[in-house]
C-alpha positions in Angstrom: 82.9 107.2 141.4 82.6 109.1 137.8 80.0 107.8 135.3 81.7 104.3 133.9 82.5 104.5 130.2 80.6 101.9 128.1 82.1 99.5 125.3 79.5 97.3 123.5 81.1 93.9 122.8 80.1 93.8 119.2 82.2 96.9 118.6 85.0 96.0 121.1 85.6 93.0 119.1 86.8 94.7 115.8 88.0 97.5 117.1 90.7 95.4 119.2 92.0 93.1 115.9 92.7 96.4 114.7 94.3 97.9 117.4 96.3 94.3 118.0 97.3 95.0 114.6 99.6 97.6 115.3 101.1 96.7 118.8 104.3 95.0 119.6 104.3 92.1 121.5 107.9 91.8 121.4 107.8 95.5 123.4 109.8 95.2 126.7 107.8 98.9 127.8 105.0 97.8 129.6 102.7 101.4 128.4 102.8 99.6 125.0 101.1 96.7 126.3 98.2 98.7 127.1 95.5 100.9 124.7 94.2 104.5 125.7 90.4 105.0 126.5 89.2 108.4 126.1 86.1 110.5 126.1 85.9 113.5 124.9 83.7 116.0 125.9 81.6 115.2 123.3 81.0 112.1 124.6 82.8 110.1 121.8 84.8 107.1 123.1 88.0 106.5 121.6 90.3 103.6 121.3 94.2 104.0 120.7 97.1 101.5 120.4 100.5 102.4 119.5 104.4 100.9 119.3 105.9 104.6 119.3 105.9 104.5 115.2 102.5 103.9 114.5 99.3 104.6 116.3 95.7 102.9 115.5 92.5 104.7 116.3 88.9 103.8 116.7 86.0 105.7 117.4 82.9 104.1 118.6 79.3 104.1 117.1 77.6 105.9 120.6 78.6 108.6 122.3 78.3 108.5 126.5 77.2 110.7 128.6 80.1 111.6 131.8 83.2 113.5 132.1 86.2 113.9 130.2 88.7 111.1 131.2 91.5 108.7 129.7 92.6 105.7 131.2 94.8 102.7 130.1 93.9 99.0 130.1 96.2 96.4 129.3 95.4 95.0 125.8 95.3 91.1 126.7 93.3 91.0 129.4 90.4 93.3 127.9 90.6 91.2 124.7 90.4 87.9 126.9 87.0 89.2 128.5 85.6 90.3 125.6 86.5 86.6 124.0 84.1 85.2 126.6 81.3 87.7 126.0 78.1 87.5 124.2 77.5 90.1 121.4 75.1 92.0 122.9 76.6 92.6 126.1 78.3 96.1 127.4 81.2 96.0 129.5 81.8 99.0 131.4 85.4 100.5 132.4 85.9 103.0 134.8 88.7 104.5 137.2 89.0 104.7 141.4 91.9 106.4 143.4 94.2 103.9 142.9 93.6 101.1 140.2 91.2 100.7 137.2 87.9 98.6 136.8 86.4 96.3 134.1 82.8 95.0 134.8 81.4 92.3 132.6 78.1 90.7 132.6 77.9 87.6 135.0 74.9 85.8 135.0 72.4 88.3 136.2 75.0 90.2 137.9 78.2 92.2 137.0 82.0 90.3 136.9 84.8 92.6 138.1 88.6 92.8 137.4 90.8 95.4 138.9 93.9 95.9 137.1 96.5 98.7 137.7 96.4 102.3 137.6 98.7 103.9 134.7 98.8 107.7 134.2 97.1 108.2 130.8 99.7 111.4 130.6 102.5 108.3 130.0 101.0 107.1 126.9 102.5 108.3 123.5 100.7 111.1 122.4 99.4 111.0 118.8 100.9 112.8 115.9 99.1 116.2 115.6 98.6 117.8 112.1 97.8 120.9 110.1 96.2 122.0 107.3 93.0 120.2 105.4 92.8 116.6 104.7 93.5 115.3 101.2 90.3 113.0 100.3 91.8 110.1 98.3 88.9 108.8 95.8 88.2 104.8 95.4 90.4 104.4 92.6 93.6 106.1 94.3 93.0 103.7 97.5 92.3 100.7 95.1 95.7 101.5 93.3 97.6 102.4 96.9 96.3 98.2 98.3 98.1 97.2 94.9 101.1 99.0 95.1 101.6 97.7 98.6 101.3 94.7 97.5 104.1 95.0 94.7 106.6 96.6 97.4 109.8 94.8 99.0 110.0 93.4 102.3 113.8 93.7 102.2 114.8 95.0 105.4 118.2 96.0 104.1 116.1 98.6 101.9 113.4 100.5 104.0 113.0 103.2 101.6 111.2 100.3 99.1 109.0 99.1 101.9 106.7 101.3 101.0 104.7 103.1 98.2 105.6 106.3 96.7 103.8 109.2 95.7 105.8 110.7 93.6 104.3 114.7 93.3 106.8 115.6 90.7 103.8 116.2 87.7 101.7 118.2 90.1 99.1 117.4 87.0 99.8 113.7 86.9 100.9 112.1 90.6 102.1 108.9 89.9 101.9 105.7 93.1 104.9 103.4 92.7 106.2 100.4 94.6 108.9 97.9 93.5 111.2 94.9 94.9 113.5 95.2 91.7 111.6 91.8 90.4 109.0 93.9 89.5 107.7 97.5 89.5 103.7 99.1 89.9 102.8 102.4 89.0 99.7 103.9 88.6 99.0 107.8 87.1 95.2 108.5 87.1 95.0 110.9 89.9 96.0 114.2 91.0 96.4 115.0 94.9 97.8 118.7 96.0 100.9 118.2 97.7 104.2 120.2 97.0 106.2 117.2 97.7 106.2 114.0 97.3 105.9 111.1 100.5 106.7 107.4 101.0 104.2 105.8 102.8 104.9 102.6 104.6 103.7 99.3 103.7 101.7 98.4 106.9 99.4 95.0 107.2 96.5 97.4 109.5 96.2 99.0 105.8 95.2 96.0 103.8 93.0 95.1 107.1 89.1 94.9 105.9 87.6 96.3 108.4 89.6 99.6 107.3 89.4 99.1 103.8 85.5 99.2 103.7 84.9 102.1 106.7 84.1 104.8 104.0 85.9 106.9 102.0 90.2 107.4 102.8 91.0 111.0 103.8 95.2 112.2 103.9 97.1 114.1 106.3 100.9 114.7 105.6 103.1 116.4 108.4 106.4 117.0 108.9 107.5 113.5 109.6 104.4 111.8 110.1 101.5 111.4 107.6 98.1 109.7 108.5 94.9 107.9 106.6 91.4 108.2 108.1 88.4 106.4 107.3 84.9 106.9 108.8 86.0 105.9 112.0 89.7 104.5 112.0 93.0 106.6 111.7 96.4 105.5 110.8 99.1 107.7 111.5 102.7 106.5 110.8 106.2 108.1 110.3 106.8 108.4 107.1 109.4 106.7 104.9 112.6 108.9 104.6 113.9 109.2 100.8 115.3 109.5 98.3 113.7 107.1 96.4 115.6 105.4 93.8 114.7 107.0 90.2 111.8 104.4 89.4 111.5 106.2 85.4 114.9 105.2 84.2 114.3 101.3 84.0 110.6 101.6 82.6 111.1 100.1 78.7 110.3 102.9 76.3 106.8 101.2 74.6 107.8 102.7 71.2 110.0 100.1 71.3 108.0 96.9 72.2 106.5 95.9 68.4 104.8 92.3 70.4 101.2 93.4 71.4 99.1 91.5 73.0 95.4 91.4 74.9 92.8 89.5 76.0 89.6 90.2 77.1 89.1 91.2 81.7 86.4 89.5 81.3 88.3 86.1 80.9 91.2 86.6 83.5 89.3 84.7 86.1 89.7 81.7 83.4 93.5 83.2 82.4 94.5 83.1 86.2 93.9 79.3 86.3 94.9 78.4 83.5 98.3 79.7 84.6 97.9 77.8 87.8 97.3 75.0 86.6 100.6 75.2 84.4 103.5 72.4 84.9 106.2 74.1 86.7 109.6 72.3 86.6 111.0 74.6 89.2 109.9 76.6 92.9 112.3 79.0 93.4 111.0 81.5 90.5 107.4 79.8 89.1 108.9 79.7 85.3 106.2 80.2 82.8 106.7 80.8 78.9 104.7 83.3 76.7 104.8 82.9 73.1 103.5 84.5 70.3 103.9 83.0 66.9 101.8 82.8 63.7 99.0 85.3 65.3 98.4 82.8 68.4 99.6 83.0 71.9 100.4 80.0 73.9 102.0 79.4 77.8 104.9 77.5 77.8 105.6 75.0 81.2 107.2 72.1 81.8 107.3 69.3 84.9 110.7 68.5 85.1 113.9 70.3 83.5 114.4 67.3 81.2 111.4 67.5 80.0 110.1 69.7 76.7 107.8 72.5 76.7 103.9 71.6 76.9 102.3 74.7 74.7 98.9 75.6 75.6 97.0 77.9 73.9 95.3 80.7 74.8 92.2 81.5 73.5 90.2 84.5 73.5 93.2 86.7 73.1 94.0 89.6 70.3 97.8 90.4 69.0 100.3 92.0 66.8 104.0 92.2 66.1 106.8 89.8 65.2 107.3 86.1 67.1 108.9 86.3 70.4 109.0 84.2 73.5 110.2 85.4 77.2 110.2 83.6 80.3 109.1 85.0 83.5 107.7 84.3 86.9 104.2 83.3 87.1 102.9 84.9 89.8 104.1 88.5 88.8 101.7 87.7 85.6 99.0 86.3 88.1 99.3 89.6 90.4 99.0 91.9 87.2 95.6 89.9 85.9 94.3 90.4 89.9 95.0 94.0 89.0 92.6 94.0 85.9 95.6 94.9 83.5 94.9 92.9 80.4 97.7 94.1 78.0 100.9 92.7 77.2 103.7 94.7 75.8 106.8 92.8 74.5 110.0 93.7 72.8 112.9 91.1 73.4 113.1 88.1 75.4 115.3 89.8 77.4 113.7 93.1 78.4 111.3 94.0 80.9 107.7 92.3 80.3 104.9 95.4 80.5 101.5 94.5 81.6 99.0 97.3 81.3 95.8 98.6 81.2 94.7 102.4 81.5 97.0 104.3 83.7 98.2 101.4 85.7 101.4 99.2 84.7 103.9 96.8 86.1 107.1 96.1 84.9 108.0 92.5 85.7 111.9 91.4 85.0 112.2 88.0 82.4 113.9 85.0 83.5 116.6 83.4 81.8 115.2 80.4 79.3 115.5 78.8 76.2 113.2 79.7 73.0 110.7 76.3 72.6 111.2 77.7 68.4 108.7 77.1 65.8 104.9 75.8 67.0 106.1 73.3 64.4 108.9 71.5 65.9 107.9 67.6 67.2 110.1 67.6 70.2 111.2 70.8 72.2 113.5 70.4 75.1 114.9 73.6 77.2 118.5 74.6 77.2 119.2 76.2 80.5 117.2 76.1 83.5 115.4 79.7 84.5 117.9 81.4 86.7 117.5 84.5 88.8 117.6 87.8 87.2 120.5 90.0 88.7 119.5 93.1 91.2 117.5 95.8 89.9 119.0 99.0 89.1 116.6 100.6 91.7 118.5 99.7 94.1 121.8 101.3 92.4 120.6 104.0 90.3 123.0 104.8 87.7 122.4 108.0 84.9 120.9 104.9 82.5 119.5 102.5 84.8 118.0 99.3 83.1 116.1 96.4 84.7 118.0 94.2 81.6 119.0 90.7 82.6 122.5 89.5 81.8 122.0 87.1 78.6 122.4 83.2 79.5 125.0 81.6 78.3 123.4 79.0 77.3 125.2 77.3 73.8 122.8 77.2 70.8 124.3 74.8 69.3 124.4 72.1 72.0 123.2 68.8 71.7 119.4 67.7 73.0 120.0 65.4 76.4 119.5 61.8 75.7 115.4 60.5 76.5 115.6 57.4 78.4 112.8 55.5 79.5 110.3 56.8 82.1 111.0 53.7 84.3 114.8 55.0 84.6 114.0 58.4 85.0 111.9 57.4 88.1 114.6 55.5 89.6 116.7 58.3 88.8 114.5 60.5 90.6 114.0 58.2 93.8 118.2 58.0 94.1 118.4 61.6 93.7 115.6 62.3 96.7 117.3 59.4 98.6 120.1 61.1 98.5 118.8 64.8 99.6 117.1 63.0 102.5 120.6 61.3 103.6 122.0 65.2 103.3 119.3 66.2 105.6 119.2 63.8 107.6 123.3 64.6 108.2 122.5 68.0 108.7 119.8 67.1 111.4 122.4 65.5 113.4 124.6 68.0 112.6 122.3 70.5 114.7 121.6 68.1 117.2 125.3 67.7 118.0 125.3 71.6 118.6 122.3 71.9 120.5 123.7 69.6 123.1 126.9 71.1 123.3 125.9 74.0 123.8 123.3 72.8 126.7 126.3 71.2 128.5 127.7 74.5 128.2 124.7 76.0 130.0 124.8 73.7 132.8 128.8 74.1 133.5 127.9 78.1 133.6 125.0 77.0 136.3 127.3 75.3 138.0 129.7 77.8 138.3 126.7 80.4 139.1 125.9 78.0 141.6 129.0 77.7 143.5 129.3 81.6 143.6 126.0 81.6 145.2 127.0 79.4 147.8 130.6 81.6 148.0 129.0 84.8 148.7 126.7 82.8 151.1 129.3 81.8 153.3 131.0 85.5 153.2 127.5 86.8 154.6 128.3 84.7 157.6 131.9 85.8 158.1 132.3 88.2 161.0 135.5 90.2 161.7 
């Protein structure tokens, strides 16, 4: 029997969350149930998982001394060993004529598992590429986690589930990602590709084990493009285009005469501030901004009914005339993660820009109602925040905008009647008492389905049942 091939526990561990990351355990193939063991003749063990679009691998600290040799393990029952093993322990893994071994420490002997024996030939080979790899400096991986995180999830739309890098400038590459609520780019790098690539949002990417194994290194094939680390490679398909024409909707900033920043050193205090902001509604997070008489204030509110709280905010710097938009909170949260502490404004109902440096996301306003001078005693809103229509990234058009409709809200309408806080509780409890009675219909609703549909089942087993018997009895007719 060939030398076994060693995997230390406190390696195995890490190594397969990331390789779980990327398998499929709704995959009907039983090779994809199973990761690839290799030694080279280096003696460098490698660890590969895959779901036929994506492959993780991971090469171990050590190199071992034996033979070339692959072999395939299944993926739960190697992680449900090493769950039971103490850190310091080695299992060892090795091959016979006709199944595969895993030996564990047990006790002060060794454990062993046999499981079956799969050709290694079977499993999906990994990509193969040419040319250099592109090193991708700190910054350019920072931006790439924050443009991933600005992409859609809209399965309807694969070509936004991703980021771009948009090689158009071959002097200024630009990474973008949107959802059409809001848009990320970022321009302070220059990488030498002739064309530009979409590469898929993936959770194994935003992983930390990746994120901190050294410095990011780029290949790009013909339809597969891969990121290395120190240890870990990526390799994915890559996103087919085109891309919608991200530029058009951008608001020109000659235009937006509303400046206004505040110190990076303060967002940590910004962020909860915002947080802590009344919301009146969960659906889009409405949150004011207004900027009037050289002071900036958030504008939220509990309840629809009720007026606009104002808070200031201090520590913050600005210019331009008075203007108030509406938009979604956590778009503004996500850009002050990002460190972008400048906001550009020019109408209420334009795209909001957030910047700082060569990084900037576009965020679409909301529908509101201005709360009008920091002077007025009672401020009540006039339409509730509504969704903004689809971006034009989705349809691009020869002058695509990200512009919301305008609300039709009437200006001249009449400010709802106050009543008393007891009678707005009551009003309140009928109104929940009411959408618990509407659940509760729809409950039974489902219930009446479920148990249709499970007499259903057992007629068909009956049926299936009496053809089993049927074709019993034919077996014992003789002619």
């Amino acid at each position: 029997m060939m030398n076994p091939i060693p995997l230390p526990i406190a390696e195995l561990k890490p190594a397969l969350t990331g390789l779980g990351k990327i398998l499929n355990g709704r995959s009907t193939l039983p090779i994809l149930k199973n990761i690839k063991i290799e030694r080279t003749h280096d003696g460098w063990i490698t660890l590969t998982s895959t779901d036929l679009d994506r492959w993780a691998s991971v090469r171990l600290e050590h190199p071992s001394v034996g033979p070339v040799i692959s072999l395939l393990l299944p993926f739960d029952q190697l992680s449900q060993i090493v769950k039971s093993g103490g850190k310091g322990e080695i299992l060892e893994v090795t091959a016979s004529a006709d199944h595969n071994l895993i030996r564990f420490p047990l006790g002060n002997t060794l454990g062993e598992t046999k499981v079956p024996k799969l050709s290694a030939d079977t499993f999906p080979p990994t990509p193969r590429f040419h040319g250099e790899a592109i090193p991708l400096p700190s910054c350019l991986r920072e931006a790439l986690l924050e443009a991933m995180d600005c992409a859609s999830e809209d399965g309807n739309r694969l070509v936004l589930n991703g980021t771009l890098v948009d090689a158009e400038d071959p002097k200024a590459n630009h990474l973008v990602a949107t959802d059409g609520r809001h848009l990320y780019s970022a321009n302070s790098f220059t990488l030498p590709l002739k064309e530009s690539v979409i590469i898929p949002t993936h959770k194994f990417l935003e992983w930390k084990e990746f994120t901190t194994d050294g410095e990011w290194q780029m290949r790009v094939g013909a339809e597969h493009l891969q990121l290395s680390s120190r240890r870990w490679q990526f390799t994915t398909k890559a996103r087919e285009g085109p891309y919608p024409d991200w530029r058009a909707p951008l608001p020109n900033p000659a235009d937006m005469s509303t400046v206004i920043t505040w110190d990076t050193a303060k967002r940590e205090e910004l962020i909860k501030l915002i947080q802590r902001m009344p919301c009146h509604e969960d659906r889009h997070h409405t949150l004011g901004l207004h900027w009037a008489g050289g002071e900036f204030m958030l504008l939220g509110k509990g309840t629809a009914q009720e007026p606009w709280l104002r808070v200031p905010v201090p520590d913050t710097q600005g210019q331009g005339p008075d203007l108030t938009v509406f938009l979604d909170r956590r778009y503004l949260i996500k850009g002050l993660g990002f460190g972008l502490n400048t906001l550009s404004l020019s109408s209420p109902l334009t795209p909001v820009r957030l910047h700082h440096g060569g990084k900037q996301l576009i965020i679409m306003p909301l529908r509101g109602s201005d709360p009008g001078s920091p002077s007025s005693a009672s401020v009540t809103t006039t339409a509730a925040a509504a969704p903004p229509p689809p971006s034009t990234l989705d349809h691009p058009t020869p002058k695509p905008t990200m512009q919301p409709q305008p609300h039709s809200a009437n200006p001249t309408a009449e400010k709802p009647e106050t009543k008393p806080p007891l009678d707005m509780a009551l009003l309140h409890v009928e109104g929940m008492k009411a959408g618990y009675r509407e659940t509760l219909n729809h409950l039974s609703r489902i219930g009446d389905c479920i148990r249709a549909a499970m007499r259903e089942q057992k007629a068909s087993e009956k049926e299936i049942q009496g053809v089993r018997q049927t074709l019993r009895s034919l077996k014992n007719v003789r002619i």
